[in-house]
C-alpha positions in Angstrom: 0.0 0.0 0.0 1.3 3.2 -1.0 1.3 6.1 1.2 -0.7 9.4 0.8 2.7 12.2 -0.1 0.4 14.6 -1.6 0.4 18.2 -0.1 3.2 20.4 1.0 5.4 19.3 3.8 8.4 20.9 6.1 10.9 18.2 4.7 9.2 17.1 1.3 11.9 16.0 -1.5 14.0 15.1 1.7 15.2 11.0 1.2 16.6 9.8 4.3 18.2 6.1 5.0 17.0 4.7 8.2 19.4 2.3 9.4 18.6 3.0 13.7 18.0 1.2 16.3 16.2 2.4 20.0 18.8 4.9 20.2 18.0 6.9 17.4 14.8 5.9 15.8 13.1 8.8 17.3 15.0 10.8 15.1 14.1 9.6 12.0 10.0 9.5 12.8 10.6 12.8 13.5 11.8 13.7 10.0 9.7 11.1 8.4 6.3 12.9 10.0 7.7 15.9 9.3 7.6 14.8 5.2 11.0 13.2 4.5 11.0 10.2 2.5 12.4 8.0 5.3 13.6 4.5 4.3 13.8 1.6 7.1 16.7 -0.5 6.3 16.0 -3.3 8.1 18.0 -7.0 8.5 16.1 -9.6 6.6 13.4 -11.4 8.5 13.3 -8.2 10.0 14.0 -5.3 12.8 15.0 -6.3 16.5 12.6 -3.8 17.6 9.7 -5.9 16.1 9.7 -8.6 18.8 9.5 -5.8 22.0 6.3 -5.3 23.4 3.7 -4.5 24.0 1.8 -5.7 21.1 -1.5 -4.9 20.2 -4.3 -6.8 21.5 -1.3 -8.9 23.6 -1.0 -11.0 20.8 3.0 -11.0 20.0 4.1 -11.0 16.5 6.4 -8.5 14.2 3.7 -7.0 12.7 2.2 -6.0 16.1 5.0 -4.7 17.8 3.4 -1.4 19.5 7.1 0.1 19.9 7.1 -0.5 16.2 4.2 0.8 15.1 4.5 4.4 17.0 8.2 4.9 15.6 8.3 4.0 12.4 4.9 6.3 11.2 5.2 7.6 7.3 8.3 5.5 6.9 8.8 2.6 3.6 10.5 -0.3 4.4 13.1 -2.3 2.8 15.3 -5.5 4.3 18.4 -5.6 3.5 22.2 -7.2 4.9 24.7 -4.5 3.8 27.5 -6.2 5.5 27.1 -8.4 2.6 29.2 -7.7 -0.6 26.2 -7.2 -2.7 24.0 -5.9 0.2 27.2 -2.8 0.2 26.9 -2.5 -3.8 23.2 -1.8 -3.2 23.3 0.3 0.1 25.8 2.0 -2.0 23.4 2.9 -5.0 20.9 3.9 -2.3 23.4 6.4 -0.7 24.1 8.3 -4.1 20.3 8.9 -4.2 20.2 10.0 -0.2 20.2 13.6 1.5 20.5 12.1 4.6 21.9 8.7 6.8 20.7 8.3 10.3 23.3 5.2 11.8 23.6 4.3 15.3 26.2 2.0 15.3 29.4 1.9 17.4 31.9 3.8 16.0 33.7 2.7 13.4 31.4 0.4 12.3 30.5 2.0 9.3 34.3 2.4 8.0 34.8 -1.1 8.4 31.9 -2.0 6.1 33.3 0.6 3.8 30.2 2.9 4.4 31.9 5.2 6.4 30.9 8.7 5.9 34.2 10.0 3.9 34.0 7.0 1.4 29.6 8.0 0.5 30.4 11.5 0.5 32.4 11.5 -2.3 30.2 10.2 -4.6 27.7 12.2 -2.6 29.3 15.7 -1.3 26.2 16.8 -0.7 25.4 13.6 2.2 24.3 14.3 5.9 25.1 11.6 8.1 23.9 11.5 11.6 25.8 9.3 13.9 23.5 9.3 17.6 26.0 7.4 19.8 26.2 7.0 23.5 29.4 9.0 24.0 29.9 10.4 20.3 32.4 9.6 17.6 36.1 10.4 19.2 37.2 10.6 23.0 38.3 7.6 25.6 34.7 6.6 26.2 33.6 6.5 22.1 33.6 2.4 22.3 32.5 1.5 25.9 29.2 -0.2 25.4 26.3 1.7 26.8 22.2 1.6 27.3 19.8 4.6 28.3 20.2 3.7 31.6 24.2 4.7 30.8 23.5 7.8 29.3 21.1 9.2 31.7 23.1 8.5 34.6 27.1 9.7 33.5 25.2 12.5 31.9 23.8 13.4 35.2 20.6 13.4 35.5 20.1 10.5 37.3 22.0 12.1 40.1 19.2 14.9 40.8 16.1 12.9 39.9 14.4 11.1 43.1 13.8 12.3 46.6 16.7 13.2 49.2 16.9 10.7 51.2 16.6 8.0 48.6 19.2 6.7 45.6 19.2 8.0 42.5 16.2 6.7 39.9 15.8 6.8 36.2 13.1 9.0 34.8 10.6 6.9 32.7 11.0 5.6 29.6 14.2 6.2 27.3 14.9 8.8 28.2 18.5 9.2 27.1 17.2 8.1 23.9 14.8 10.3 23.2 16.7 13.6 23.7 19.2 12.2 22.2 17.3 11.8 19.3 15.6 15.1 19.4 19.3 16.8 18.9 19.5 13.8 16.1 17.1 15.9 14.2 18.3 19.5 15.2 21.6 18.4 14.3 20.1 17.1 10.6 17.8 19.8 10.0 20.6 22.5 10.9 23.3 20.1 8.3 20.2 20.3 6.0 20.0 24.3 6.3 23.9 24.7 5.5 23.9 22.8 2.5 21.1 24.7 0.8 23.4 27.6 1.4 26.6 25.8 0.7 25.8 22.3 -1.6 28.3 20.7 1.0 26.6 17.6 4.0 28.6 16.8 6.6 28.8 14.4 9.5 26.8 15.2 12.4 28.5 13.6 16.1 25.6 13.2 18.7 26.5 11.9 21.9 23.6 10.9 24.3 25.3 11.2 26.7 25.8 15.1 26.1 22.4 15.4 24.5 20.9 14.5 28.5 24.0 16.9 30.2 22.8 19.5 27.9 18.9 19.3 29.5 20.0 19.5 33.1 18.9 22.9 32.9 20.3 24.6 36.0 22.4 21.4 37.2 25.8 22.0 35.5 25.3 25.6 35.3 25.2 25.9 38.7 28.7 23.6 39.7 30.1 26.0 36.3 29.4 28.7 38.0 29.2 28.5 41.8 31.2 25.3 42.7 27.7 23.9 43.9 26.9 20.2 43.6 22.9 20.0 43.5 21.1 16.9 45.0 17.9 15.7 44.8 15.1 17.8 45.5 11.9 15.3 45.1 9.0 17.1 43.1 10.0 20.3 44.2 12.5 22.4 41.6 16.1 21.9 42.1 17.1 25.8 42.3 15.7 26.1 45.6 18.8 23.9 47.6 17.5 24.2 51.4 19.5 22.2 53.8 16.3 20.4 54.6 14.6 17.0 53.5 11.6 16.5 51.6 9.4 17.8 49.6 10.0 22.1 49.5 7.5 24.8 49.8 7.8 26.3 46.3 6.0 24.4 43.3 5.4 21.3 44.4 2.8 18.4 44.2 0.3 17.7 47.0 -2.1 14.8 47.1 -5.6 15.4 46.5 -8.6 13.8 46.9 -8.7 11.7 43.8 -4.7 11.9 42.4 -2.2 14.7 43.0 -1.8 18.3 41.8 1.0 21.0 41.5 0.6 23.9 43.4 3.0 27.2 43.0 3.1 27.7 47.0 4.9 30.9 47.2 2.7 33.4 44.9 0.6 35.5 47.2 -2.6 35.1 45.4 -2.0 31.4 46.4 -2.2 32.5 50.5 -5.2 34.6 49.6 -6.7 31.6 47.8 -6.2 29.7 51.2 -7.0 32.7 53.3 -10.5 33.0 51.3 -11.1 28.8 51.9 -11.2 29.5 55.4 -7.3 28.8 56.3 -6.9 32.2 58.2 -3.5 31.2 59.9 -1.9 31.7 56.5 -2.5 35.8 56.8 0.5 36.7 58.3 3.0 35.6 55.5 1.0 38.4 53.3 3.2 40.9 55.0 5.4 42.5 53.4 8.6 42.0 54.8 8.1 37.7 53.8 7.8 39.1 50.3 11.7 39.7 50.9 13.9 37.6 48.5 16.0 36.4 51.6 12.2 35.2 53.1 10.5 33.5 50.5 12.3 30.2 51.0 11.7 30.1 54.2 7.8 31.3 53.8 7.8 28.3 51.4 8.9 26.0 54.0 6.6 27.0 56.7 3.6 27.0 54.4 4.4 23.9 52.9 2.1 21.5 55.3 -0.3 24.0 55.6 -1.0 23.6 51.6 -0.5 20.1 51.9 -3.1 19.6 54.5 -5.3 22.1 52.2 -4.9 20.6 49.0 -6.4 16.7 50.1 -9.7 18.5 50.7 -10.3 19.5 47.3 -10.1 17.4 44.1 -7.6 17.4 41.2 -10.1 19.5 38.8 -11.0 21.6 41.4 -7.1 22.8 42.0 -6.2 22.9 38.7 -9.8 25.2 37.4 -10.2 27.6 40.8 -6.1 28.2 40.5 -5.9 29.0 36.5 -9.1 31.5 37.4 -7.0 33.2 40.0 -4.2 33.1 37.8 -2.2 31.0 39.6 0.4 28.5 38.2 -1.8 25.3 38.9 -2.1 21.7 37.2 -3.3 17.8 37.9 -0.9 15.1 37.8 -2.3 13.6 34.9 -2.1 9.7 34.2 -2.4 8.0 30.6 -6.1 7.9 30.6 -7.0 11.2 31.8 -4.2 13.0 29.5 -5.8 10.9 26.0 -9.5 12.4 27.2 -8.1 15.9 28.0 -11.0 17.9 25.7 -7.6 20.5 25.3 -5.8 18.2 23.5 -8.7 17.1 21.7 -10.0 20.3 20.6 -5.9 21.0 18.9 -6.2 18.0 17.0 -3.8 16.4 19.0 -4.3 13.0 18.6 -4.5 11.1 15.1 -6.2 7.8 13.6 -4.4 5.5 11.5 -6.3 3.1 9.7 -4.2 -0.8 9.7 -6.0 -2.5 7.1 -3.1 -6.0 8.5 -5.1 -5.1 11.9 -8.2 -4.8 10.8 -8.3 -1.6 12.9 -7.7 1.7 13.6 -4.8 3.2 15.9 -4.8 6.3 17.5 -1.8 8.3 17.5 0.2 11.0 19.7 0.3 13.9 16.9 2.8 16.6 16.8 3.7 19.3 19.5 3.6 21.7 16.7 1.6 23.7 14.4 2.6 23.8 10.7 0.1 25.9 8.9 2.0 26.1 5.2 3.7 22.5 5.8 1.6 20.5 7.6 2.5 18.1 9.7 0.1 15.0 9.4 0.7 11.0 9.3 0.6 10.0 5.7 0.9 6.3 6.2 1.2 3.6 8.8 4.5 2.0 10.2 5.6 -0.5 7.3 5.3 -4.5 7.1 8.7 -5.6 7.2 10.1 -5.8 3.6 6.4 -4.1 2.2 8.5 -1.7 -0.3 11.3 -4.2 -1.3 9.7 -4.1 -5.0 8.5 -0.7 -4.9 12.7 0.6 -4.0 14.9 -2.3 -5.5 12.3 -2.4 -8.8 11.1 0.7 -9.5 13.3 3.3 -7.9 16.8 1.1 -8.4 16.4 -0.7 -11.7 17.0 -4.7 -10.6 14.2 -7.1 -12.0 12.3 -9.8 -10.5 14.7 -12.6 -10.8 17.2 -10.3 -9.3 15.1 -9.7 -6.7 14.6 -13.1 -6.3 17.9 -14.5 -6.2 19.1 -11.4 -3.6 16.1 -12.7 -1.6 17.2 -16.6 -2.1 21.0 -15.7 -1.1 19.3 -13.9 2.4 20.6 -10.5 1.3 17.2 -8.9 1.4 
């Protein structure tokens, strides 16, 4: 089934070879949704990431892979063993016709296949490659063998995510991964930017490990700049560093009635908002000498189980509506469910259907954080079968015949 590429897109005219794994396959949905004809090279019999669940309607098989599904979204797919010597003859051919190669393999790798980046480039000067490893192309780490976990904790964030008096946890998901990818595309779309001004690609060198170093946020400023090693500072923000344990009064998240909310504690519409509920013991911290800068932290602490004790009376709607109308920096802790029906999100379009005939169903989507007007950013066809545009590339876009096909496909290098 051929995908919908009609109408104008950010990246259309853009071919990029996919040839990621988990690290960096982020990356390349993002240029795919974005319009970028994004090819999936994948291993015959088929991508790794096709067995990792969950699967849809818990019934394993590659074709049902959720993980799958969700990040390979307006991609073809081709299989194909280019460490093979006619599997590199055909990569090759493919790479003349590229703008762009997304690889996440350890470095090196690609040299010794002889499909390093200096060796494409010049019968392609105009070639971006984007390398997304976990410490980057050069330096004494460049080999080690590394995970998400790896990443997110020697780039530090692991460090100053958890409570106090607890060890250091990893943030949900893949993390690492995921910003890691995110500077994937940056870096692409910034190589992409040059050579429309200058003709010339070049190799892009992420390292995930400095992609999640680089989203600390205040973290490595602050040691930069004032010697100062910040801990962990539980849901509160990490710029207030009190000498206390726990939670901190400042914007933090109290449990409610039916889940939990964040509150912005130290805004004084938030002790009127109190004060008018009937907590009157709050009115002294109105005055104006705790409005002092050297005062607020410790207004925040003192207030801190006052708002706690407040908060469970009321429910999570209840915070988040009655603090938005006083303009107060409010919100529910939304889980899974709640987020999918938020009638905000629903009202922007966020959310898309995706029609998988192999299925015989319909998938919803998370959409773009992004609004496109002239380019649109939409899904123009599903994640693909594994090997489903083998005759629509090698054939019609390459030149080889059936038997060719055939015999590539009897010899396992497709």
């Amino acid at each position: 089934m051929k995908g919908d590429d009609s109408g104008n897109t950010a990246l259309g005219g853009i071919k990029v070879l996919d040839l990621a794994d988990e690290k960096g396959v982020y990356c390349t949905k993002l240029l795919a949704d974005m319009g970028a004809d994004v090819i999936r090279i994948e291993p015959p019999g088929g991508d790794p990431m096709r067995r990792m669940g969950p699967f849809v309607d818990d019934r394993p098989a590659p074709e049902r892979s959720i993980p799958f599904l969700h990040y390979n979204t307006n991609k073809r797919g081709i299989t194909l063993d280019y460490s093979t010597d006619e599997g590199r003859e055909i990569f090759l051919s493919l790479a003349q016709k590229a703008d762009v190669i997304v690889e996440t393999s350890q470095p090196g790798t690609m040299d010794e296949l002889g499909l390093g980046y200096n060796l494409l480039s010049e019968g392609n000067p105009g070639l971006i490659m984007t390398s997304i490893t976990s410490f980057g192309q050069t330096g004494p780490h460049s080999h080690y063998k590394s995970s998400d976990i790896v990443a997110y904790g020697m780039g530090g964030y692991m460090y100053v995510t958890g409570f106090r008096e607890d060890p250091p946890v990893r943030g949900y998901g893949n993390q690492a991964y995921h910003v890691g990818s995110i500077y994937g595309t940056i870096g692409t779309l910034s190589a992409l930017f040059n050579k429309n001004i200058t003709g010339q690609g070049q190799h892009v060198d992420v390292s995930l490990q400095e992609a999640v170093l680089s989203v600390t946020e205040h973290v490595s400023i602050y040691y930069v700049y004032e010697n100062h090693v910040s801990r962990r500072q539980g849901t509160a923000h990490g710029t207030w560093q009190l000498d206390v344990k726990g939670p901190l009064g400042i914007g933090d998240v109290f449990e409610c009635k039916d889940g939990h909310a964040c509150v912005f504690t130290l805004k004084e519409e938030t002790i009127q908002w109190l004060i008018d509920d009937g907590i009157k013991e709050v009115e002294p911290y109105l005055a104006p000498e705790w409005a002092e800068p050297d005062r607020l932290e410790e207004r925040g602490r003192i207030m801190n189980p006052m708002v706690r004790e407040w908060v469970k009376r009321h429910t999570m709607d209840h915070i988040f509506t009655e603090g938005q109308r006083r303009r107060i920096t409010t919100c529910p802790v939304n889980a899974p469910d709640k987020t999918f029906h938020d009638p905000h999100l629903r009202e922007r379009g966020f959310f898309v259907e995706v029609e998988h005939p192999e299925l015989d169903r319909t998938l919803t989507y998370p959409g773009a954080p992004y609004k496109l007007p002239e380019s649109p950013w939409r899904i123009r066809r599903k994640a693909p079968l594994t090997g489903e545009h083998n005759s629509e590339i090698y054939i019609e876009e390459l030149g080889l015949d059936e038997g060719r096909l055939g015999e590539l496909n009897n010899k396992g290098v497709i």
